[in-house]
C-alpha beads as a LAMMPS data file, in Angstrom:
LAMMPS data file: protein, C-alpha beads

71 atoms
70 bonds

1 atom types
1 bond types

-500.0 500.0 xlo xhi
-500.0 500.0 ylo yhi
-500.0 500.0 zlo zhi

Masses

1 110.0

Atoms # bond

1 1 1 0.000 0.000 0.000
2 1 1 1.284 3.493 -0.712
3 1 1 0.666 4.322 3.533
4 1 1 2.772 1.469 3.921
5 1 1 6.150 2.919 1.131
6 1 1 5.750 5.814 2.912
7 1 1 5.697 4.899 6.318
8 1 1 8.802 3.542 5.115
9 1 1 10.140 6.172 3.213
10 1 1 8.226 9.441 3.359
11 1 1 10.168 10.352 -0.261
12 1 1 8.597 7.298 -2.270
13 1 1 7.683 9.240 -5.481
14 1 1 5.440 7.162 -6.556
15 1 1 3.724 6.472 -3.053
16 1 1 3.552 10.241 -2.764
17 1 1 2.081 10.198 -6.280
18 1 1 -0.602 8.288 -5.567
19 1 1 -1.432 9.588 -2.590
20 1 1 -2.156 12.770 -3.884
21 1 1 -4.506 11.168 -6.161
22 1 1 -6.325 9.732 -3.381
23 1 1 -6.234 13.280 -1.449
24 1 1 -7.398 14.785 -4.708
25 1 1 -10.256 12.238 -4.691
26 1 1 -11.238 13.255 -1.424
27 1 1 -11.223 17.040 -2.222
28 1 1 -8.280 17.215 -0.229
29 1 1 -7.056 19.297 -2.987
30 1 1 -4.317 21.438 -0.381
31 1 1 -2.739 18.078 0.467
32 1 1 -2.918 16.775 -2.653
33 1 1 -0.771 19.816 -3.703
34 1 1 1.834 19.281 -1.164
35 1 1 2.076 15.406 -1.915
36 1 1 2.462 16.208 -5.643
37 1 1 5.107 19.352 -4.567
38 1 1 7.211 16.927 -2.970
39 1 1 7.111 14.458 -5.855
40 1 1 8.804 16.872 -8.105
41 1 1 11.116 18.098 -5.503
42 1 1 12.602 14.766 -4.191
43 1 1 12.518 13.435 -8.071
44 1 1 12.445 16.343 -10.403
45 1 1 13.794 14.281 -13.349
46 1 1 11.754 11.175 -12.353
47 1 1 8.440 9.569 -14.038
48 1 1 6.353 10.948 -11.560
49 1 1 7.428 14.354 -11.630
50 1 1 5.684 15.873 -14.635
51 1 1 2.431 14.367 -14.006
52 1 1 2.891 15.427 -10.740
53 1 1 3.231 19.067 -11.754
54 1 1 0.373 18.971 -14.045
55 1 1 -1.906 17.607 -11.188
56 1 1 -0.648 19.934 -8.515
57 1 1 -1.457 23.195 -11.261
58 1 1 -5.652 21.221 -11.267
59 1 1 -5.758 20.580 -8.348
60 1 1 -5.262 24.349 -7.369
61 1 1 -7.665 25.475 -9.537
62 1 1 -10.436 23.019 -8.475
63 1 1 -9.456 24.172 -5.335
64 1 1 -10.160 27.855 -6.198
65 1 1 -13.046 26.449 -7.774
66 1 1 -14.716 24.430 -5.174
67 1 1 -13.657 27.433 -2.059
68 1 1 -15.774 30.187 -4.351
69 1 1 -19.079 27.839 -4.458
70 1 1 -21.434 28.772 -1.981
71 1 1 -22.732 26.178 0.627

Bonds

1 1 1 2
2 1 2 3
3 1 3 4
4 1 4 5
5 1 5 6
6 1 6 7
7 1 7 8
8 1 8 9
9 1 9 10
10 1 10 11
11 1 11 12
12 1 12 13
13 1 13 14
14 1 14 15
15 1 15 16
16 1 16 17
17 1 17 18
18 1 18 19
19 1 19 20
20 1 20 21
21 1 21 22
22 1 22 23
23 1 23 24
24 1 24 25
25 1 25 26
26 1 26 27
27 1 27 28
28 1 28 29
29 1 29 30
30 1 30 31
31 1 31 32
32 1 32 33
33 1 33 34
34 1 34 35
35 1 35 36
36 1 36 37
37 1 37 38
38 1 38 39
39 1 39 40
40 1 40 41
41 1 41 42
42 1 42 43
43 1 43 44
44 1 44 45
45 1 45 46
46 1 46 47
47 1 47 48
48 1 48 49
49 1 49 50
50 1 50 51
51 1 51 52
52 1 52 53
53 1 53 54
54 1 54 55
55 1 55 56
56 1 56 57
57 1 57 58
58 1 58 59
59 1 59 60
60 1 60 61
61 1 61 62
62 1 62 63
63 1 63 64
64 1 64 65
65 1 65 66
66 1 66 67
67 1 67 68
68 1 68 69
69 1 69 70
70 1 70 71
């Protein structure tokens, strides 16, 4: 389980990866963010790290999106 690789090690990029796909599922967009950050910081040349930045630049603006509905 992802949990599990990064109980482990907290710089898995592809636990981290993952996870923020789960956070993002869970409209968790702010964490999602910072799992997908840290992707592209611990592995900037990795295969996680562009998709990482492209759902880290969504996830912020569902997150603007969501915070300016009413309710």
């Amino acid at each position: 389980s992802f949990g599990r690789a990064l109980r482990f090690n907290p710089e898995h990029p592809a636990a981290l990866f993952h996870s923020g796909d789960v956070l993002a599922r869970k409209r968790r967009f702010e964490d999602a963010v910072g799992a997908w950050d840290r992707v592209a910081q611990v592995d900037p040349s990795g295969p996680y790290a562009a998709p990482a930045r492209s759902r880290a630049r969504s996830a912020r603006d569902l997150r603007h999106i969501f915070a300016a509905q009413p309710g």
